[in-house]
C-alpha positions in Angstrom: -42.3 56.9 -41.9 -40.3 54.0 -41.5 -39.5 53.8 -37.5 -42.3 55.2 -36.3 -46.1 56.1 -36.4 -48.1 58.9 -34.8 -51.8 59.8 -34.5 -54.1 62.0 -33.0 -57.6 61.9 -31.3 -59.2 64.6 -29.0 -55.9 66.9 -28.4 -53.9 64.1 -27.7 -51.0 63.3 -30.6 -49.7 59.4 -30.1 -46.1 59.0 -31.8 -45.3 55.1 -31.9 -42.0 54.1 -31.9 -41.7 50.9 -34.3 -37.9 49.8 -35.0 -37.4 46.2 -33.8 -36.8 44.4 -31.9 -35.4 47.1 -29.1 -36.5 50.6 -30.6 -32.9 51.2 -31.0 -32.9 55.2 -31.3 -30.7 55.1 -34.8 -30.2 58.4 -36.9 -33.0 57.9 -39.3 -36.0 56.9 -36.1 -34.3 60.5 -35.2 -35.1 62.3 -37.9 -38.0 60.7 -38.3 -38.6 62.0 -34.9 -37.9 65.6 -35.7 -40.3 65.2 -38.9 -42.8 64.3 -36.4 -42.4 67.2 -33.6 -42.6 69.6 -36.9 -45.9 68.4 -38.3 -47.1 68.3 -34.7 -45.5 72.1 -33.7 -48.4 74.2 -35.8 -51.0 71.3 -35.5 -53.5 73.8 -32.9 -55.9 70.7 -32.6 -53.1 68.6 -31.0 -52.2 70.1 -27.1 -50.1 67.2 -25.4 -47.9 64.0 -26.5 -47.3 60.9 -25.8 -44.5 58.7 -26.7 -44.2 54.8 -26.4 -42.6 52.2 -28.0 -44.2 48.9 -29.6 -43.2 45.4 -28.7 -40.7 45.1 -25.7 -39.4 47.9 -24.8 -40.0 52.1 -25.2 -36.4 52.0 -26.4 -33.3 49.6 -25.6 -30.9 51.8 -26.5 -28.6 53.6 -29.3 -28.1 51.4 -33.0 -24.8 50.0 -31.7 -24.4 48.6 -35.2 -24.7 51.7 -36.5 -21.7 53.0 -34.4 -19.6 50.4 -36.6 -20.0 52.6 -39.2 -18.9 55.9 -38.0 -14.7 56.3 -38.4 -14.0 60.1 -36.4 -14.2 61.1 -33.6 -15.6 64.6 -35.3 -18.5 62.3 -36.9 -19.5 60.6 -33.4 -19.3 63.9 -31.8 -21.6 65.3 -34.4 -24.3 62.0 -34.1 -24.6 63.3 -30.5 -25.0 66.4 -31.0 -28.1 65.9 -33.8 -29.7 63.7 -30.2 -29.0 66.6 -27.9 -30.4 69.1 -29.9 -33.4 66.9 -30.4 -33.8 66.1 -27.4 -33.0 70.0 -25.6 -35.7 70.9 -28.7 -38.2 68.1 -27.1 -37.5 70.0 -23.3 -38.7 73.2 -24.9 -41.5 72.1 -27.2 -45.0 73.8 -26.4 -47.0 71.1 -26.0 -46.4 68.6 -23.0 -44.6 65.6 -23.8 -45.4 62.4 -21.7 -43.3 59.3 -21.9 -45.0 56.5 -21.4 -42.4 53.3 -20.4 -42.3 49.6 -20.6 -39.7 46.7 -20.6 -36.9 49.0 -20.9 -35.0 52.6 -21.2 -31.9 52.5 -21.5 -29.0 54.7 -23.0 -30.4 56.7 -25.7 -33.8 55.7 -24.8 -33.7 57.0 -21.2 -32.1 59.9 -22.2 -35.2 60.5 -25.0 -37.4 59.9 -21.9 -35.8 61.9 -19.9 -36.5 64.9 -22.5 -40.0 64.3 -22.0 -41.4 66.8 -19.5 -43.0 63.9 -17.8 -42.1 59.9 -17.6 -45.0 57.3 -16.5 -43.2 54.0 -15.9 -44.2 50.5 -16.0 -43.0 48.8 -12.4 -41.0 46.1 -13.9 -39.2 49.1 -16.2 -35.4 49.2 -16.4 -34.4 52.1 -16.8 -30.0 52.8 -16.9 -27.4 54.3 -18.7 -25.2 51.5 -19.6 -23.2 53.2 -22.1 -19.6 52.4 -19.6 -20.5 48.8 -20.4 -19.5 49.7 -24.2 -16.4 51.7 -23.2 -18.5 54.9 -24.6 -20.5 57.2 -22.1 -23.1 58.5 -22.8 -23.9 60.8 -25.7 -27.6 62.7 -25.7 -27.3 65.4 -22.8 -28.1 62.0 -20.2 -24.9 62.8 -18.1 -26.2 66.4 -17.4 -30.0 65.2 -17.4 -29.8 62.2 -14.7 -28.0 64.3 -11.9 -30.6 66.8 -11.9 -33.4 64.1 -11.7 -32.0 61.5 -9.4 -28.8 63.7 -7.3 -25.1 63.1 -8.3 -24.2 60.1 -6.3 -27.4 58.2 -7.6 -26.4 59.0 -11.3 -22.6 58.4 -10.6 -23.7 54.7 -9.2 -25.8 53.9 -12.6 -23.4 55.5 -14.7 -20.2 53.6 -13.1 -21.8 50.4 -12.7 -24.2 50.3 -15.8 -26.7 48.6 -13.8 -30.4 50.0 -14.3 -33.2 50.6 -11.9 -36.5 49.1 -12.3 -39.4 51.3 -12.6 -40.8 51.5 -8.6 -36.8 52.7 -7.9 -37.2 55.6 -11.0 -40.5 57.1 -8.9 -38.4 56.8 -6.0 -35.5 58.4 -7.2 -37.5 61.0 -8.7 -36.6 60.1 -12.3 -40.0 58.9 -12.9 -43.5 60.5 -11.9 -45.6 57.2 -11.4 -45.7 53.7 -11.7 -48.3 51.3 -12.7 -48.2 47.8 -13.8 -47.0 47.3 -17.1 -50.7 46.7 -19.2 -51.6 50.3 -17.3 -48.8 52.7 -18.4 -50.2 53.4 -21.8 -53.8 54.0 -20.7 -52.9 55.9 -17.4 -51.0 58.4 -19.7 -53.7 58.9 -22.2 -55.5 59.8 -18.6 -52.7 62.1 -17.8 -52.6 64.0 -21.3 -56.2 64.2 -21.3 -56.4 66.0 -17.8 -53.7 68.7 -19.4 -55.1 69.1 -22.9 -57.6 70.8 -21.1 -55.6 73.4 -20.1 -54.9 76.9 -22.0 -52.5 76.3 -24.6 -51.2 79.7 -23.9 -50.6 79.2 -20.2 -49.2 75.6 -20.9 -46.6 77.2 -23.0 -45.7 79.8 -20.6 -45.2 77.3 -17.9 -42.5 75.0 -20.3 -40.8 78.2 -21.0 -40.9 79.0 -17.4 -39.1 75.7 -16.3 -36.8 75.7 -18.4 -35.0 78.5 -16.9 -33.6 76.3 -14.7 -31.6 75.0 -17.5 -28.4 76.9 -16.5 -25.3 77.8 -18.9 -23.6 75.5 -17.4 -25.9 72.8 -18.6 -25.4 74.0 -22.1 -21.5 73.8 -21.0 -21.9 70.2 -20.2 -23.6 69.5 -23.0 -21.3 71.0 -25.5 -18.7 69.3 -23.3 -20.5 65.4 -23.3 -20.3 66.0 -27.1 -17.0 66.5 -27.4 -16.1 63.7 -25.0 -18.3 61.2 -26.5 -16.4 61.8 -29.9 -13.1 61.4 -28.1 -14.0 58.5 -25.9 -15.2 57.1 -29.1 -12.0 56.6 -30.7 -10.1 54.6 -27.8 -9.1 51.1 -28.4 -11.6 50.4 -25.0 -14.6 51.4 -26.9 -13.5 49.5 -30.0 -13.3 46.4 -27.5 -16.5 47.7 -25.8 -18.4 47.5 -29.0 -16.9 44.2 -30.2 -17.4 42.5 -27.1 -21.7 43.9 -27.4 -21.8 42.5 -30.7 -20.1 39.2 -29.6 -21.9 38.9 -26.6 -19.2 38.5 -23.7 -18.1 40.1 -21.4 -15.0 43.4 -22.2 -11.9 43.4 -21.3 -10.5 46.9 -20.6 -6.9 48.1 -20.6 -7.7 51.5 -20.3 -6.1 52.3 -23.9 
């Protein structure tokens, strides 16, 4: 694989994310992704997961770049859709999925990590959707995800303002379990996995299937909804300025066009 690596040693499967410099969550470290989760699925050997990122960050964000390169609104709606079926897919998987976070998740990276049925953060973490900044929103199921992890008010502040918290804020907020300092967070989930891989793998199952029940229709609604919006939002002449102003580095100027 090209953007990332995975292993496995005593039950515990390690998938390495490895695109930088920011782990930008582009198509292909996506598909590469769903490879992953399928040779992992049937793997009875392997009973939890963890997922970090190398260098930096977990993950900075969506390929901006690559956003250059879509023209529709029908082909952005579609790129979000692949990332929320991945990521409702990683919600639902049978085997525990533990996010283990450094430096930074933000924007498609938070909303990967907040697919993972739990989220072990380093203290100094950011962790945001910034995706307003762009004149996008954002794109992977994280405007139905964050409200049910940190309340409305708390997600409509970090979604209007596109300022992120830092990692001691996520465990407060209840967006993150626990936080450690940075040089911890890797081993402390290994620590974590390795308390639940010895669990029954039958009984592990039944739990994930049990909690997501409280994924309601109307979640699914919102979803379908984001996915539709995020194409159209797409399209305006704010996100075009959004998107040139990212890869100019300055600041946008919206007209609301």
């Amino acid at each position: 694989m090209e953007y990332l690596k995975w292993s496995s040693e005593d039950n515990i499967a390690v998938i390495t994310l490895q695109r930088p410099p920011a782990n930008a969550l582009s198509s292909g470290l996506l598909r590469e992704l769903a490879a992953a989760l399928d040779e992992i699925e049937p793997n009875r050997e392997i009973r939890v997961i963890v997922i970090h990122g190398e260098g930096r960050f977990f993950s900075a964000g969506a390929d901006i770049k690559e956003f250059t390169t879509v023209t529709t609104s029908e082909g952005f709606a579609n790129l979000g859709k692949y990332g929320q079926d991945l990521f409702d897919r990683m919600e639902k998987f049978p085997k525990p999925i533990i996010a283990a976070i450094h430096g930074a998740a933000l924007g498609g990276g938070l909303e990967l990590a907040m697919a993972c049925h739990i989220r072990l953060v380093s203290e100094t973490a950011k962790l945001g959707l910034p995706e307003l900044q762009l004149g996008l929103i954002p794109g992977f199921a994280g405007t139905q995800r964050l409200p049910k992890y940190v309340g409305t008010a708390r997600a409509a502040e970090m979604l209007f303002t596109s300022e992120p918290i830092n990692g001691i804020e996520a465990v407060q907020y209840g967006l993150a379990n626990h936080a450690y300092p940075e040089e911890e967070v890797l081993e402390q989930a290994h620590k974590l996995a390795a308390k639940i891989a010895k669990k029954s793998p039958g009984a592990i199952s039944a739990a994930i299937q049990l909690l997501n029940y409280a994924k309601t229709a109307e979640f699914y609604e919102g979803m379908k909804k984001e996915a539709e919006l995020f194409g159209e939002v797409f399209v305006s002449a704010d996100a075009k300025e959004g998107i040139q102003a990212f890869m100019e580095k300055r600041q946008p100027h919206f007209k609301g066009e």
